[in-house]
C-alpha positions as CSV (number, residue, x, y, z in Angstrom):
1,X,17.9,15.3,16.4
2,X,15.5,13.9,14.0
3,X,15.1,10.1,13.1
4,X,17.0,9.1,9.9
5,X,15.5,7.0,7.1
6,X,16.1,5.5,3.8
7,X,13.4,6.3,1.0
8,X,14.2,3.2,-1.2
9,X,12.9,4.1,-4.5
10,X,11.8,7.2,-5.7
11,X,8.4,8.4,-5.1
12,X,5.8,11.4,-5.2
13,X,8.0,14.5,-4.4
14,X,4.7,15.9,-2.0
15,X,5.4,12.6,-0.1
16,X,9.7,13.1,0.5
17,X,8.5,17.0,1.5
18,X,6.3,15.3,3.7
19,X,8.4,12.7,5.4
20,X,11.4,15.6,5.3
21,X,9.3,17.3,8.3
22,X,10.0,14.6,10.3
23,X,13.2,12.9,9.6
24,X,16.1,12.8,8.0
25,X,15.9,11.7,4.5
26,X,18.0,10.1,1.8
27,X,15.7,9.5,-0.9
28,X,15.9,7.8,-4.1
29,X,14.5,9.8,-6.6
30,X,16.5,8.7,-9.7
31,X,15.0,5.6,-8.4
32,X,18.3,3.1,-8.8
33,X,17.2,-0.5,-7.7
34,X,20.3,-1.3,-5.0
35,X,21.9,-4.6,-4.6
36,X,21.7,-6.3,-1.7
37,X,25.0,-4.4,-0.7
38,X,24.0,-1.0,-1.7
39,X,20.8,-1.6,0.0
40,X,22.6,-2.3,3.5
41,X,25.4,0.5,2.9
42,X,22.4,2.7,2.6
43,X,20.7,1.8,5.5
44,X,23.7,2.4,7.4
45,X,22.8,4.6,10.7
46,X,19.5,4.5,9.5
47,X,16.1,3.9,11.8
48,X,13.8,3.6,9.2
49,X,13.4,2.6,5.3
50,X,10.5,3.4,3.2
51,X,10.8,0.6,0.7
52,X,8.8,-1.6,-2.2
53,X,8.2,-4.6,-3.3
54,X,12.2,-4.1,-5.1
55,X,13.9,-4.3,-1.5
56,X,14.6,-8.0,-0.2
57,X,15.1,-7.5,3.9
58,X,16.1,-10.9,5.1
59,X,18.3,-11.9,8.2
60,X,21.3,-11.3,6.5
61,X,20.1,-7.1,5.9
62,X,19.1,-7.1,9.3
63,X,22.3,-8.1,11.2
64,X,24.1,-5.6,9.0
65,X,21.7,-3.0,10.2
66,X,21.5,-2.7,13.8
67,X,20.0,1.1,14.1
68,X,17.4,-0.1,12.5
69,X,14.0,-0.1,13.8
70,X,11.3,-0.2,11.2
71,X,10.6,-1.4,7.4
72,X,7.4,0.8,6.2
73,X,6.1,-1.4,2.4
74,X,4.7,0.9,-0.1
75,X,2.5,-2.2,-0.9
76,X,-0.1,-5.0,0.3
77,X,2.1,-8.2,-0.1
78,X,5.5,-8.0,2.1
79,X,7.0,-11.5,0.7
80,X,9.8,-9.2,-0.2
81,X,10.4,-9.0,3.4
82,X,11.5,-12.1,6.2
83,X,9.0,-10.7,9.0
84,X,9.6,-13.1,11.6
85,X,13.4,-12.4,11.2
86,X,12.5,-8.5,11.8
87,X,10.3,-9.6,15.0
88,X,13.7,-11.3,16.2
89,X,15.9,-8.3,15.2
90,X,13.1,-6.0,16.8
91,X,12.1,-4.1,13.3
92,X,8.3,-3.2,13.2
93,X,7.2,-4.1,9.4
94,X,4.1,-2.7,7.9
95,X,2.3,-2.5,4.8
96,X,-0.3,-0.5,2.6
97,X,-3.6,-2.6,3.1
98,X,-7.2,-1.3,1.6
99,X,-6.5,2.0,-0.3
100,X,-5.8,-0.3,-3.1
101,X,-8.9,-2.6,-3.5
102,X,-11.3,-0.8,-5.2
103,X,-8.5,0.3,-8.3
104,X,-6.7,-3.5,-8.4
105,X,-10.6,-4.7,-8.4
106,X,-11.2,-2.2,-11.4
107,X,-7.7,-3.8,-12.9
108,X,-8.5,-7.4,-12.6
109,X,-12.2,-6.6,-14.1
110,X,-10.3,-5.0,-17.1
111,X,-7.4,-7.9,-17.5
112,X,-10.7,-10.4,-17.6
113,X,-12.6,-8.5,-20.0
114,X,-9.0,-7.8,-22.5
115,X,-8.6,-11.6,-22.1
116,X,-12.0,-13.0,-22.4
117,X,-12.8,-10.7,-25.9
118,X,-9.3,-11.0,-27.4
119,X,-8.5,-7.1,-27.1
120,X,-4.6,-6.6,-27.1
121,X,-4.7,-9.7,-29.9
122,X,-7.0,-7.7,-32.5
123,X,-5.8,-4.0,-31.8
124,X,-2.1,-5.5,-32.7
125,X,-4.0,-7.2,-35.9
126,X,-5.5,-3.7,-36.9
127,X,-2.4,-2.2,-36.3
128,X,-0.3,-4.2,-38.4
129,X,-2.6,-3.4,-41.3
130,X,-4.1,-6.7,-41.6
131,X,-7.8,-5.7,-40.9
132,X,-9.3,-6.1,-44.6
133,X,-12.8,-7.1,-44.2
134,X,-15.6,-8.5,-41.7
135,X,-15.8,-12.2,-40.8
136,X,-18.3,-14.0,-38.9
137,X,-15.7,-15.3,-37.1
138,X,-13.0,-12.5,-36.5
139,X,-11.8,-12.9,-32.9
140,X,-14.6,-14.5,-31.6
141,X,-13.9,-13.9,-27.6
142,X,-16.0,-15.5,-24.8
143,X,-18.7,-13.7,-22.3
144,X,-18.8,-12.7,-19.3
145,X,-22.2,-12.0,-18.9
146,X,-24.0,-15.0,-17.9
147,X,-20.9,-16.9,-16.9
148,X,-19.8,-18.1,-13.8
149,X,-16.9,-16.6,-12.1
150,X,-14.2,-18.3,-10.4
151,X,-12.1,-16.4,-7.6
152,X,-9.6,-17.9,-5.3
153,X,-8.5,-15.8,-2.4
154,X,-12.0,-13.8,-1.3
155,X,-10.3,-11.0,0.6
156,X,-11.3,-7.7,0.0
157,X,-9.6,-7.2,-3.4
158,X,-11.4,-10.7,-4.3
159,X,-15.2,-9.5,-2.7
160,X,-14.9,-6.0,-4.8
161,X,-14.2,-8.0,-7.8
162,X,-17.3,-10.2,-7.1
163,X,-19.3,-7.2,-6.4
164,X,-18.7,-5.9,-9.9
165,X,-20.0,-9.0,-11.7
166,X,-23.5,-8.4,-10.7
167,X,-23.8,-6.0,-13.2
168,X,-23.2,-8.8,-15.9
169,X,-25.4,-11.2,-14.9
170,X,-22.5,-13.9,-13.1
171,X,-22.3,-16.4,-11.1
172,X,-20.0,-16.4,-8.5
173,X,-17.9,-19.3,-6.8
174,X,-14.8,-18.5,-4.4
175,X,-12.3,-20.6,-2.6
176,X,-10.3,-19.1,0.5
177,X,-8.8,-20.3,3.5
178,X,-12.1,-19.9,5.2
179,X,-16.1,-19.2,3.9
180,X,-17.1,-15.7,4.3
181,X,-19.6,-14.9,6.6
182,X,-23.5,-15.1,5.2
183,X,-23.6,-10.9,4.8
184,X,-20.0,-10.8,2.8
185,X,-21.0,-13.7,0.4
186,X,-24.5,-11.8,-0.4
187,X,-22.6,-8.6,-0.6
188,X,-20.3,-10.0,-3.1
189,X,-22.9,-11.1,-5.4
190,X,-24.2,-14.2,-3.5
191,X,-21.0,-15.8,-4.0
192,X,-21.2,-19.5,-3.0
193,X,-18.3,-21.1,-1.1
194,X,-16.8,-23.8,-3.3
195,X,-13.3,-26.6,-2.7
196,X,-10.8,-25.2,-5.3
197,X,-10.8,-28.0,-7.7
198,X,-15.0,-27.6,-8.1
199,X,-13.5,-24.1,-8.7
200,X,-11.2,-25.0,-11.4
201,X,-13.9,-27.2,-13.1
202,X,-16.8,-25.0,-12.8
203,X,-15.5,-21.6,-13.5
204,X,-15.9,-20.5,-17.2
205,X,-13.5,-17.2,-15.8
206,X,-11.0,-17.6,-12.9
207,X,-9.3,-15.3,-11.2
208,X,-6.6,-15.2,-8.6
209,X,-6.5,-12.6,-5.7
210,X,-4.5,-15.1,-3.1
211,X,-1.1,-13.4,-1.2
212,X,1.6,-15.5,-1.8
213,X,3.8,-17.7,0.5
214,X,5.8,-20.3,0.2
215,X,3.1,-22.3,1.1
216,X,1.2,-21.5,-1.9
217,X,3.9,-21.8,-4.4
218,X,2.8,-22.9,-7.9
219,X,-1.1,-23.4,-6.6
220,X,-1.7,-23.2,-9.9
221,X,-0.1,-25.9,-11.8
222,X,0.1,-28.5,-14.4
223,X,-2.6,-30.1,-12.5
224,X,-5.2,-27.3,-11.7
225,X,-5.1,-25.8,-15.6
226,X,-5.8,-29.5,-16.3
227,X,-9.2,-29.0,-14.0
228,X,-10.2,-26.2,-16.1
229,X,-12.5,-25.9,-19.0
230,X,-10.7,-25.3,-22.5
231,X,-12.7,-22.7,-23.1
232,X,-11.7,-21.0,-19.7
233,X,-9.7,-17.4,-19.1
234,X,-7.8,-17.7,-16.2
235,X,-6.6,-13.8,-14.6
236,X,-3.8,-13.6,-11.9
237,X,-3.1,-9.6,-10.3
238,X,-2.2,-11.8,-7.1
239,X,1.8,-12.5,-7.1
240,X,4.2,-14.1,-9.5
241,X,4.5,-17.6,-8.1
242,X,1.1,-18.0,-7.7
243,X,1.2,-19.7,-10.9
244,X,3.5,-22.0,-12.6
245,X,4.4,-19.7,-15.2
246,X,5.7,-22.4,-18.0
247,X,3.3,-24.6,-17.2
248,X,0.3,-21.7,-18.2
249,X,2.5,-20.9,-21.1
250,X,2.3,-24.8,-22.5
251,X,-1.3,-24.8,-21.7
252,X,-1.9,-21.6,-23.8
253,X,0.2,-22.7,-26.6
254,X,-1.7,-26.0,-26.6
255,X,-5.4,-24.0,-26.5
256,X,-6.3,-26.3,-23.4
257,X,-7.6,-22.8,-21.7
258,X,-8.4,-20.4,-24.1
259,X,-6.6,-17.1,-22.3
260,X,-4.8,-15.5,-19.6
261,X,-4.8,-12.2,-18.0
262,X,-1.6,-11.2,-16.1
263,X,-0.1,-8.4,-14.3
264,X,2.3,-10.6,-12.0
265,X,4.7,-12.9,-12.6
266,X,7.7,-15.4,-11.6
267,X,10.8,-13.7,-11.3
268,X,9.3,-10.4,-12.2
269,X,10.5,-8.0,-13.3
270,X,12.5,-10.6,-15.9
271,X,9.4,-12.5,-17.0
272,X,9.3,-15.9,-19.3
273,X,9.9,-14.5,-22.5
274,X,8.1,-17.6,-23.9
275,X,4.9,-15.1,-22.9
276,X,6.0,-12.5,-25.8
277,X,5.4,-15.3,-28.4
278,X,1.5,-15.8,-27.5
279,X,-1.4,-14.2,-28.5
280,X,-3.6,-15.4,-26.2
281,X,-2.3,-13.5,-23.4
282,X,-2.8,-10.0,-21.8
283,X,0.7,-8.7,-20.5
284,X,0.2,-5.9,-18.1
285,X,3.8,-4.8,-15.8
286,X,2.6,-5.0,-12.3
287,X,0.0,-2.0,-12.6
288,X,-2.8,-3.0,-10.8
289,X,-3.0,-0.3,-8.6
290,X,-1.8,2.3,-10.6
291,X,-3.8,5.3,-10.7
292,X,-2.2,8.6,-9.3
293,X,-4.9,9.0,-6.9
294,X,-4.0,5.3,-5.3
295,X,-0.6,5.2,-5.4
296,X,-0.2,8.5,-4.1
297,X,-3.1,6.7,-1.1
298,X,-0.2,4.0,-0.9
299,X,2.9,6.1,-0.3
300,X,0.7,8.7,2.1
301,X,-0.1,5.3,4.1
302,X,3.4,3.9,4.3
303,X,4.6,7.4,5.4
304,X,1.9,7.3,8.2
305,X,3.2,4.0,9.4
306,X,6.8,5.3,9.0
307,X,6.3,8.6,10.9
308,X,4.1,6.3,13.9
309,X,6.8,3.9,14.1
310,X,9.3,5.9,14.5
311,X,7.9,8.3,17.4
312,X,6.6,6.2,19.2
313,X,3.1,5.5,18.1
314,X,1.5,2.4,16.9
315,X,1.8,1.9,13.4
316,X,-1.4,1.9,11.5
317,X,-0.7,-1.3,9.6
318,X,1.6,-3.4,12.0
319,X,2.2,-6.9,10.6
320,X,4.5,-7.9,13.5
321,X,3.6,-6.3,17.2
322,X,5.7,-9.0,18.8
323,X,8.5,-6.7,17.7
324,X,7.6,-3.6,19.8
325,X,9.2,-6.1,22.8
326,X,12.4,-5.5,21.0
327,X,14.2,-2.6,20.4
């Protein structure tokens, strides 16, 4: 008798076909986003789940659950899931790492540059008819070439970033937990290891590739935007929390940083709708990693974690081995 497994939300038909070979599936595919309920009626009987970012597994899921034995993220960040609650309850929880950096790298570089030259702002001006002639001083944006480039959280998504700068000429300052070792800091354009509020004050462009915990709640506050240069952009395609999302939005209404660049924010996906009133900001919907050829990556790696987990292999991408002494 095959394994049985929740598919949370819908994804790439290949991927259910796939997954079908080797379990029992109940899929998702007019892609519903269950209530905590729903979600543990669901999982009822269930051994695995193939879930997002949408599915909250906490202690409360778990008890209600007791078949089941493994939570496979289609994603990098797992705050949506209580891991040392599944290491207690014996659940192996896993998650997408590295098929993703190069195309969030390519999204953060594009957020920067749509926020630094004032895209989004002047296409909407030209197309609400309003383009009549030139001026010397028509959305006047800021470079990146030349400029230095501030990035806090130098994992891999924050080195390919840096690596793409070269090309224009930056300089490159980082803050992480830890400095890099000497070969990753040249590889990522010489990057030099920096305390986060010489960051803040230095950077003339700042972006935030950092995973979010509670820990680092609102590290970007009232405070740190008063750190940086008015004339700054600051990008975040880390998580919503990262930031203190009214406190960016009074700092952009009151021009004391020039722009933002976001693809994440608090309480996603019901966003501050004081954002929609600002032109000095680049909305994106959590897209970072969305070309077919990655997210399709993404949902092929959280099916090979799914598939090891549940027959008896180790997982790929374990975040918690301590729960293999479990069930």
């Amino acid at each position: 008798m095959k394994p049985s497994i929740l598919v949370a939300r819908a994804v790439f038909p290949e991927v259910i076909e796939r997954l079908r070979q080797h379990f029992d599936v109940e899929d998702n595919q007019e892609d519903k986003v269950y209530t905590a309920d729903e979600l543990a009626s669901r999982l009822q009987g269930k051994d695995g789940m193939f879930s997002t970012l949408s599915e909250r597994v906490d202690q409360a899921l778990l008890a209600s659950c007791p078949q089941l034995k493994a939570v496979c993220n289609m994603a990098v960040g797992y705050n949506n899931i209580d891991v040392d609650a599944a290491s207690r309850a014996g659940v192996v929880v896993t998650n997408t790492p590295d098929v993703l950096n190069e195309t969030t790298a390519d999204f953060g570089w594009a957020l920067l540059m749509a926020a630094a030259r004032r895209i989004t702002e002047a296409e909407q001006w030209l197309r609400d008819g309003k383009w009549q002639k030139w001026r010397y001083d028509s959305f006047v944006g800021a470079d990146l070439h030349g400029a230095t480039l501030g990035i806090i959280g130098m994992g891999r998504i924050g080195q390919a970033i840096a690596r793409r700068s070269t090309g224009f000429g930056m300089q490159v300052i980082y803050h992480n937990r830890s400095r890099l070792a000497p070969e990753l800091e040249a590889q990522a354009n010489h990057a030099r290891y920096v305390g986060r509020e010489e960051l803040l004050r230095e950077a003339d462009h700042v972006v935030l590739v950092l995973p979010y915990s509670p820990a680092l709640h609102h590290t970007i506050g009232e405070a740190e935007i008063a750190l940086m240069k008015p004339t700054a952009v600051l990008v975040n395609i880390a998580r919503g929390g990262i930031v203190d999302d009214a406190a960016l939005i009074r700092a952009l209404r009151e021009r004391r940083i020039a722009a933002a660049g976001l693809d994440v924010y608090e309480n996603e996906p019901a966003l501050n709708p004081d954002f929609l009133t600002l032109t000095n900001v680049v909305l994106t919907p959590h897209i970072a990693s969305a070309s077919v050829a990655t997210r399709l990556a993404m949902a092929n790696c959280a099916a090979d974690n799914l598939i090891a987990a549940l027959t008896g292999a180790v997982p790929p991408n374990l975040l918690n081995p301590e729960a293999t002494k479990g069930k």
